[in-house]
N, C-alpha and C positions, 0 to 999 in steps of 0.2 A: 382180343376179341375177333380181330382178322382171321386169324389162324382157326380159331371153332369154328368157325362161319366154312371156311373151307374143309374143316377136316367134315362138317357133319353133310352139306354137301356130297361132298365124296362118298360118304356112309349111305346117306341117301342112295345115290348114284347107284351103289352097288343091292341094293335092295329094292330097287324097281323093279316092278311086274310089265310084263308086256299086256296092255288092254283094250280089245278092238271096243270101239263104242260106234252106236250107229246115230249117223246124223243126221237131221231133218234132210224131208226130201225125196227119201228114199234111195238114195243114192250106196252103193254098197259100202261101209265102211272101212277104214283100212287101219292097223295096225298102230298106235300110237305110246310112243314109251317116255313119256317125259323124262329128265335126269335128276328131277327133284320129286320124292312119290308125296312130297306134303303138297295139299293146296295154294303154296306161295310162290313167287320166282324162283327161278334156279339161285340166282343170285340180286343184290338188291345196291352195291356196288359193282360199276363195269368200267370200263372203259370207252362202252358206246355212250356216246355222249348224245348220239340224234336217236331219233327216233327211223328202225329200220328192219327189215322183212329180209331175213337173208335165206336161201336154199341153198344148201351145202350138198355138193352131189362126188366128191373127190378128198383124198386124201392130205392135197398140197394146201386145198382150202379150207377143209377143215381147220389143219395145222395155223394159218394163217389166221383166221376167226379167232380162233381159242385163244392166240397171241392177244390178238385184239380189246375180248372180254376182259383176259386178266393182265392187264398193261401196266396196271397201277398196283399190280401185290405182286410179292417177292417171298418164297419162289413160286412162278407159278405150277398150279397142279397136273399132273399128271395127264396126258390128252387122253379119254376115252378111247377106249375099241370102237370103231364104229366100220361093219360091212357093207362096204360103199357097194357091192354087189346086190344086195339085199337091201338095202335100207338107203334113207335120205337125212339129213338135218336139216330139221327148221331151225331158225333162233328169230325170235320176237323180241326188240329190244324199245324201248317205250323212251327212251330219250332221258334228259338230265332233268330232275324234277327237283323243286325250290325245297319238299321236303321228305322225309319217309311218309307210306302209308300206301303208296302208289305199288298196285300189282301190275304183272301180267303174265298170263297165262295159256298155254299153246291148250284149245280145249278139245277138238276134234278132228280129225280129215277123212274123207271121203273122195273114191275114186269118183271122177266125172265122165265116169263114161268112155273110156280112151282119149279123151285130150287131156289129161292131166291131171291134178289134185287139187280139193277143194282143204283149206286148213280156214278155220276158226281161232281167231285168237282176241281173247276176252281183256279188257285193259280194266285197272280197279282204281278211282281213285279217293282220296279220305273224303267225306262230308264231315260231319261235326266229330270232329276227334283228336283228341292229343297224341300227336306225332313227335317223332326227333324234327328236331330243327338241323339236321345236316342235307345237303346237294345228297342225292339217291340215283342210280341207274338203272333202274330193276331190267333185267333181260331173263327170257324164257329158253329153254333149250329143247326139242324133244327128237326122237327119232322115230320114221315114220316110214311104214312101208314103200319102197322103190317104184315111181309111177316115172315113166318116160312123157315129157308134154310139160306144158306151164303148170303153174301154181298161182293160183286164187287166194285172194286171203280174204276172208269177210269178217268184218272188226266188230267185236261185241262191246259198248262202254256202260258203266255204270258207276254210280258213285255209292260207299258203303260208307252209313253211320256206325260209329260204335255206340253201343245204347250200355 
């Protein structure tokens, strides 16, 4: 089940659109490619176990991340292309949750103006629903236009019933 989980991923991965969306504000938006094109996590097993905002701006750290992500499956996948000249990585990782059902999701970013990037990242977690009863890590991945300056995260929560 490991192994679909990664191969469709990786299908995913490869069939992502690049799509600027614009964010509240008014603020110009900027380029955001998630590495999963379906509404869910990239993945939903990680190896991050806390909850964390990483900007990946380099090569050595990307490689390092991706390590990190997939710690717990063998082999792991292949590291993305990613043009560190051109582009950035976020990853949203939501921490070790008691069961499935728990999203998260890189939603938009917007340039701030020359100091940096503003990213939105949406967390989902079950109301009334039958979940797996297994430990989950869901983490988000996306790549995002090259802004030089901090990064902002403003955290969207919500809880989704299945009806």
């Amino acid at each position: 089940m490991r192994a679909f989980t990664i191969l469709a991923a990786l299908a995913a991965l490869a069939a992502c659109e690049s799509t600027p969306v614009s964010p509240d504000g008014g603020q110009s938006a900027l380029t955001v490619t998630r590495l999963r094109a379906e509404p869910y996590s990239f993945t939903f097993y990680s190896g991050l176990d806390d909850r964390q905002r990483i900007v990946v701006r380099d090569q050595t750290q990307w490689k390092d991340v991706w390590q990190q992500i997939w710690k717990r499956t063998s082999p792991v996948p292949d590291l993305p292309a990613i043009d560190f000249t051109r582009e950035l990585v976020i990853v949203a990782a939501d921490g070790s949750r008691p069961t499935g059902g728990y999203n998260i999701l890189i939603e938009r970013a917007s340039d701030s103006g020359g100091a940096g990037i503003n990213v939105v990242i949406r967390s989902v977690s079950p109301g009334r629903c039958g979940v797996t009863q297994a430990l989950t890590q869901p983490v988000d991945i996306a790549r995002v236009t090259r802004r030089d300056g901090a990064v902002i995260f403003t955290e969207r929560a919500e809880v989704q019933d299945c009806n």
